[in-house]
C-alpha positions in Angstrom: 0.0 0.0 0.0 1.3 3.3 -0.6 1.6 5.4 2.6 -0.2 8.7 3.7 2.8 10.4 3.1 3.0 9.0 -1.0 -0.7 9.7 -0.8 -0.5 13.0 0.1 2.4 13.7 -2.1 -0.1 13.0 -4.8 -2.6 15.1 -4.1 -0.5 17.8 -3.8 1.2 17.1 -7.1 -1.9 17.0 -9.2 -3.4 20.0 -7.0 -0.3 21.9 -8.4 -0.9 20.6 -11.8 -4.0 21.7 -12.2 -3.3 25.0 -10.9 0.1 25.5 -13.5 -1.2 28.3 -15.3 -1.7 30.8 -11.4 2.2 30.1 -11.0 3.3 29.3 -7.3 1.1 27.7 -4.7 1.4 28.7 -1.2 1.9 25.7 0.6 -1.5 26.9 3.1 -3.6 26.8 0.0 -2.4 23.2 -0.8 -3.0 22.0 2.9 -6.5 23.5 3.0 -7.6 22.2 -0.5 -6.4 19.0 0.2 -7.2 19.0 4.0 -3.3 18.0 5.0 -1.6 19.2 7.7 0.5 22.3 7.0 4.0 20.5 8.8 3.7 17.1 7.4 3.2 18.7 4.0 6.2 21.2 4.3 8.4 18.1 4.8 6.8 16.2 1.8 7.3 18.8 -0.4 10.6 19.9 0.6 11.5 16.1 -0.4 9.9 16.7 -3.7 11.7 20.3 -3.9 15.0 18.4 -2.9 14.5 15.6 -5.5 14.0 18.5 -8.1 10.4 17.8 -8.5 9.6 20.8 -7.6 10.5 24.3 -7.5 9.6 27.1 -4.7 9.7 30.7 -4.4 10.3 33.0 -1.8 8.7 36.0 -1.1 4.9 38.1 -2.6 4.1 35.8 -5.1 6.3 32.8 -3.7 5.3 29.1 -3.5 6.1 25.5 -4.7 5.8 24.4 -8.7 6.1 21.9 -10.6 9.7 22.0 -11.9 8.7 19.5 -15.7 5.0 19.1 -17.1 3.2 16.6 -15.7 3.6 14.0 -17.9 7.3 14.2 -17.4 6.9 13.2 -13.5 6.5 9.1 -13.7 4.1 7.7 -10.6 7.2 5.1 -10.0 9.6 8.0 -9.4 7.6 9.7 -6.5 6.7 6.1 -4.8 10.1 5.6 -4.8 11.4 8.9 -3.5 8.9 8.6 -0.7 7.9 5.1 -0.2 11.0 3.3 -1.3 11.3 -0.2 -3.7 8.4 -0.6 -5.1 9.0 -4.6 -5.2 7.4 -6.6 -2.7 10.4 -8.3 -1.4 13.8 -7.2 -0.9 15.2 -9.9 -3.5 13.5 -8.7 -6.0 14.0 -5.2 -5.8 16.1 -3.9 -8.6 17.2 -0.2 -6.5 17.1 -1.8 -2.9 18.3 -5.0 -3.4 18.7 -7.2 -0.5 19.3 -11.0 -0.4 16.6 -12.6 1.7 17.7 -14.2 5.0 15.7 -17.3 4.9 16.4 -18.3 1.2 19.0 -20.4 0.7 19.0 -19.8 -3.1 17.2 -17.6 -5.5 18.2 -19.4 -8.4 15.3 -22.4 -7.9 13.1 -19.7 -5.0 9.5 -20.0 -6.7 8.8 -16.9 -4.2 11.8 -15.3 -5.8 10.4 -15.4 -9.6 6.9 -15.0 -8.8 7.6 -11.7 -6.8 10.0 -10.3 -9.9 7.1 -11.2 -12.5 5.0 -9.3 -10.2 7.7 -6.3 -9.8 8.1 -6.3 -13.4 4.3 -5.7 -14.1 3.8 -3.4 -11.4 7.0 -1.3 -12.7 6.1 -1.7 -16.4 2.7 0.3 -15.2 4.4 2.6 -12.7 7.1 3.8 -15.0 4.6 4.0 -17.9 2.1 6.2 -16.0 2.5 10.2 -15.1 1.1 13.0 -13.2 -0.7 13.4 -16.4 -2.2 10.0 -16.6 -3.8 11.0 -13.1 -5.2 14.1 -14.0 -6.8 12.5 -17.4 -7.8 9.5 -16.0 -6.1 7.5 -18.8 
C-alpha cells in the first residue's frame, strides 16, 4: 500500500498541476484544498523540492511548482522517492536489493520469480504512468 505520506504527495502534485497556469502555490492553500496538515506537507514537499520535482519561491508571489509538465513526472519516481522499492520483497527489488535471509538460493526460489514477475508488471505500469495520466484519468 502506498503510505499517507505517498498519498498525500499526490494530491499535492496534481493539486499543483492543475493550478500551473496561477504560478506558485502557497503551501496553506495546498494543505486547506487537500485537507493536510500544513508540517507534514512542508516536509513532503521539501523532499519533492530536494528531488527537483519541484521548485519554490520565496517571497509576494512565492510558493512550490512543478519543476517538468506533468507527464514528465512518472508515478514510479515519486513512490520511490517517498515510499521506497516498489517490489514486494527485498530480493527482487532492482534499486534496494537485499538477499533474503531465509532463502538459501534464489536461483530455484519460486517466491523469488513470482515476486519479480509481479515487480516487473507493477514497474512496467508505474514507469509508464504520469502525473498526467492522473489528471486525465487515462
Amino acid at each position: 500500500m502506498l503510505s499517507k505520506k505517498t498519498q498525500y504527495a499526490f494530491h499535492a502534485l496534481i493539486y499543483l498541476a492543475e493550478n500551473v497556469d496561477k504560478g506558485p502555490i502557497l503551501i496553506s492553500e495546498i494543505a486547506a484544498e487537500k485537507n493536510i496538515s500544513i508540517k507534514f506537507l512542508e516536509n513532503i514537499l521539501l523532499e519533492l523540492k530536494n528531488a527537483g520535482i519541484l521548485g519554490s519561491k520565496k517571497g509576494k508571489g512565492g510558493g512550490y511548482y512543478l519543476m517538468r509538465p506533468p507527464k514528465e513526472i512518472p508515478m514510479a519516481r515519486i513512490i520511490r522517492l517517498l515510499d521506497g522499492p516498489i517490489a514486494l520483497l527485498p530480493c527482487v527489488s532492482l534499486n534496494y536489493y537485499e538477499r533474503c535471509e531465509n532463502c538459501k538460493n534464489e536461483a530455484v526460489c519460486g517466491l523469488h520469480e513470482v515476486m519479480s514477475k509481479v515487480r516487473d508488471a507493477t514497474l512496467k505500469l508505474l514507469e509508464n504512468k504520469s502525473l498526467k495520466d492522473i489528471l486525465t484519468r487515462d
